[in-house]
N, C-alpha and C positions, 0 to 999 in steps of 0.2 A: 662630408663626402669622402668616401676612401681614394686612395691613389689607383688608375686604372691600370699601374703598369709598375714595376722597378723604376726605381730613379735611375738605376745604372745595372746592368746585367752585366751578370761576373764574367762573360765570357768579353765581355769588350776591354781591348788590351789601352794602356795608357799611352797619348800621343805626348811622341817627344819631340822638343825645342830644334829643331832645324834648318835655322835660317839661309844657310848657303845650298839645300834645294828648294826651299822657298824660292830663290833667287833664279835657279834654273827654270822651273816653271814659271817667274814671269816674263825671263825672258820669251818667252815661246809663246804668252802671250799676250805679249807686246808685238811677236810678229804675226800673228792673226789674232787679233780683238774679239774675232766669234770664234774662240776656238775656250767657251767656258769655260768646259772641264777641269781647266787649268786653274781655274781658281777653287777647287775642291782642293785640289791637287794642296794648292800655298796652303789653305786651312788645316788640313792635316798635320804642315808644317810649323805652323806657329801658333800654339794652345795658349793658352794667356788666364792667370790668376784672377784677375779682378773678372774675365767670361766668366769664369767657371763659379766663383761665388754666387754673381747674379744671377745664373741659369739656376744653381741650384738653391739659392734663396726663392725667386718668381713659383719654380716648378710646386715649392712646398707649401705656398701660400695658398689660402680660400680660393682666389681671384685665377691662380695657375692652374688649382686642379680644377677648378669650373671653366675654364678654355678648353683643355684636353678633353672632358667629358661631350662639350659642345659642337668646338673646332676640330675634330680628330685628323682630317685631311684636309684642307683649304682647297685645291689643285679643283676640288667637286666644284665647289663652290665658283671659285675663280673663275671656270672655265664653259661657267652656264650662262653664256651671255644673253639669252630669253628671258632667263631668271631676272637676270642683274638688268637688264633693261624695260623692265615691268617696276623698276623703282623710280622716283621720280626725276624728273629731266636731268634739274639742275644736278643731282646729287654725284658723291662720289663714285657712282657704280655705273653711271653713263661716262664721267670722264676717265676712267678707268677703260672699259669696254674700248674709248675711241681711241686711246694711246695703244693697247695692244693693239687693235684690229692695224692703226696706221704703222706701226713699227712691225705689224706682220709676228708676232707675239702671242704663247699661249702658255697658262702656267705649266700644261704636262710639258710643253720643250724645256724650260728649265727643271723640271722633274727628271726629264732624259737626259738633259747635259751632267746633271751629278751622277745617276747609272755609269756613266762611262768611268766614271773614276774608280768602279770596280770595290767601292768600300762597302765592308760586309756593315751589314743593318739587322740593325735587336729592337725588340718592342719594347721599349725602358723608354723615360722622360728624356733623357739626353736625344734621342732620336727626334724624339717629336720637337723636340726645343730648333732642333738644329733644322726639320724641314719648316718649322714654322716663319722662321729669319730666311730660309728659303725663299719659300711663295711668297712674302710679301716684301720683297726687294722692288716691283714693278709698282705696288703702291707706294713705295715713296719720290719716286720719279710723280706720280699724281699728285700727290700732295704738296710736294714741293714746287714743284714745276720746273727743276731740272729735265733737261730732255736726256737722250739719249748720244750726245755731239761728247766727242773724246771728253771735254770737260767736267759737262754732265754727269758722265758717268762716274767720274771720279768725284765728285762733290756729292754723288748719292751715297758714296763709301763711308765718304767724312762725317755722313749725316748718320750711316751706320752703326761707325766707329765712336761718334757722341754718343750713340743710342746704350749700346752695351759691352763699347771699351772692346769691339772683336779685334784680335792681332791683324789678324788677314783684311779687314777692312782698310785700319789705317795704314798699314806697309801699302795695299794696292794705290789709295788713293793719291797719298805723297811721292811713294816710286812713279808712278805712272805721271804723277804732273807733272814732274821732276821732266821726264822725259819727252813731257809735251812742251814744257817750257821750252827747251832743248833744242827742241828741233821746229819748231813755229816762234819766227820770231816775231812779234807784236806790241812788247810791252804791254801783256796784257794781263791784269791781276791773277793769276791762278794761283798763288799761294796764300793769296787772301782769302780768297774764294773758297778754295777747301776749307779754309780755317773757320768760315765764318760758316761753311757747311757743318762743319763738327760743331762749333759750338751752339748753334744750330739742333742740331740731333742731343746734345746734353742738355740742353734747356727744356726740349718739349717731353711733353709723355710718351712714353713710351708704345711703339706701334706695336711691338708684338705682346701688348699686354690689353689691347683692344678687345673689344666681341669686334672680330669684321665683319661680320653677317649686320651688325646694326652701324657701323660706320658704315660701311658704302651702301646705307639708306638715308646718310646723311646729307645734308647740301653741301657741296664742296667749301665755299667759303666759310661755312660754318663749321666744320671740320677743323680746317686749319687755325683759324680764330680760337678753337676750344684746346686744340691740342697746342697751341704758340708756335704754330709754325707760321715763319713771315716771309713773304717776298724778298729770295736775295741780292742783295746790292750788288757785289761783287761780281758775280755770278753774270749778270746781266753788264754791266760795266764791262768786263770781258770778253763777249759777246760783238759790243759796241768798237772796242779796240781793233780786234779780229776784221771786221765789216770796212773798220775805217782804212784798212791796209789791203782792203781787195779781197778777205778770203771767207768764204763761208762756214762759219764752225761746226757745219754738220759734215765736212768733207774737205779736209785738207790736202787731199790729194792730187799732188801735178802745181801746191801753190807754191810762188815765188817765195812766201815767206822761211820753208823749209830749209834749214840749215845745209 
C-alpha cells in the first residue's frame, strides 16, 4: 500500500526544546484545568527523540499506513454515538459512549480545544500521527478506568507517557501530581500511582496502533485482558486515602485537606 500523504511536509518548521515556556503554560493550566489548549501549547514546547523515532517508525510500517488509509479522522467515528451504540452492550463502544455522554465530553471539543492553539496543519503523517494520540486520549480513561478526578487525569498522562515516551505527557503528569501532592494533604500514593500508570502504558500494546473501529466492538474486559491493561492498585488506594480524610477526589474544592 502507498503512503497517502508526506511523512513531513517541507513547509512544517522544526519544534524546539523549551522548557521554561512549557512551564508558563502550565502554570495557567494549573489555574484553570478546562483551559486545554494549554496543553497543545507545552507540546509544542517539549519535542522529544525517542517520540519522534516511534511516530516515524509506526507511520512507515504495513500496520501505520493501513490505519491512515482506514482511520483517516476518528472525531467521525467517535462522535456517532447511534453508531457506537448499535455494538454490543458489554463492549467498549457503550462504555465509551457513557463516560463521554457523563463527563458531558465530545471528541470534536477536544478537536476545538487544539484549534485554539492556532498551529498551522499539513496533510503529512506527523499530522495524522499527532491527531490520532489526540482523539483517543478519552479511550484510555475507558480502558483503564482512571476517571476524570485531578489524579486520574494525570495517571492517564503516565499511561501516555508509557505508551510513546511523549515529553508533554510525562512533564504534565509528574508536574501536576507534584502539585496535587502539594496542596491535598492525604497521604495518599500519587507518585506511585503515576508510576504504576506509566508503566502501565509501556507494558500494554499500544492504543494508537489499534483498528478502533474493531476495538470498540470489543467487550470491554476483553479488551483490557488482550491489550494488558490491569486494574490499578495505586490508583484506587489513593482514592481510598482521599475518602478516609473526608474529601472527594473528584472535587477538592473548599477541602480541609488543602494546604
Amino acid at each position: 500500500m502507498s503512503q497517502p500523504r508526506p511523512y513531513r511536509d517541507v513547509r512544517r518548521a522544526p519544534l524546539r526544546f523549551r522548557p521554561v515556556k512549557a512551564f508558563r503554560h502550565f502554570q495557567k493550566l494549573i489555574a484553570d484545568k478546562e483551559d486545554t489548549e494549554q496543553v497543545f501549547h507545552i507540546s509544542d514546547c517539549l519535542p522529544g527523540r525517542k517520540f519522534e523515532a516511534l511516530r516515524c517508525e509506526f507511520c512507515s510500517s504495513d500496520a501505520g499506513r493501513d490505519l491512515m488509509a482506514r482511520e483517516h479522522y476518528l472525531p467521525d467515528l467517535l462522535d456517532d454515538h447511534d453508531k457506537l451504540l448499535a455494538m454490543p452492550t458489554a463492549s467498549v463502544a457503550h462504555a465509551y459512549v457513557a463516560f463521554m455522554r457523563r463527563e458531558g465530553l465530545s471528541s470534536d471539543g477536544l478537536v476545538q480545544e487544539s484549534l485554539k492553539a492556532k498551529r498551522p496543519r499539513y496533510d503529512d503523517q506527523v499530522q495524522w500521527f499527532g491527531d490520532r494520540l489526540r482523539d483517543t486520549h478519552d479511550l484510555i480513561h475507558v480502558l483503564t478506568g482512571y476517571g476524570r478526578d485531578a489524579l486520574g487525569e494525570q495517571c492517564a498522562l503516565g499511561f501516555s507517557n508509557g505508551q510513546y515516551h511523549g515529553l508533554t505527557d510525562g512533564f504534565l503528569a509528574w508536574a501536576a501530581g507534584f502539585e496535587l501532592n502539594r496542596r491535598v494533604r492525604a497521604n495518599a500514593p500519587v507518585f506511585a500511582a503515576i508510576r504504576e500508570a506509566q508503566l502501565m502504558g509501556r507494558k500494554a500494546e499500544k492504543l494508537f496502533a489499534q483498528n478502533i473501529t474493531a476495538l470498540l466492538a470489543e467487550p470491554l474486559d476483553g479488551a483490557r485482558a488482550r491489550m494488558g491493561i490491569h486494574e490499578p492498585v495505586h490508583y484506587a488506594r489513593a482514592h481510598r486515602a482521599y475518602r478516609a480524610r473526608g474529601f472527594d477526589p473528584y472535587n477538592f474544592a473548599g477541602g480541609s485537606a488543602l494546604a
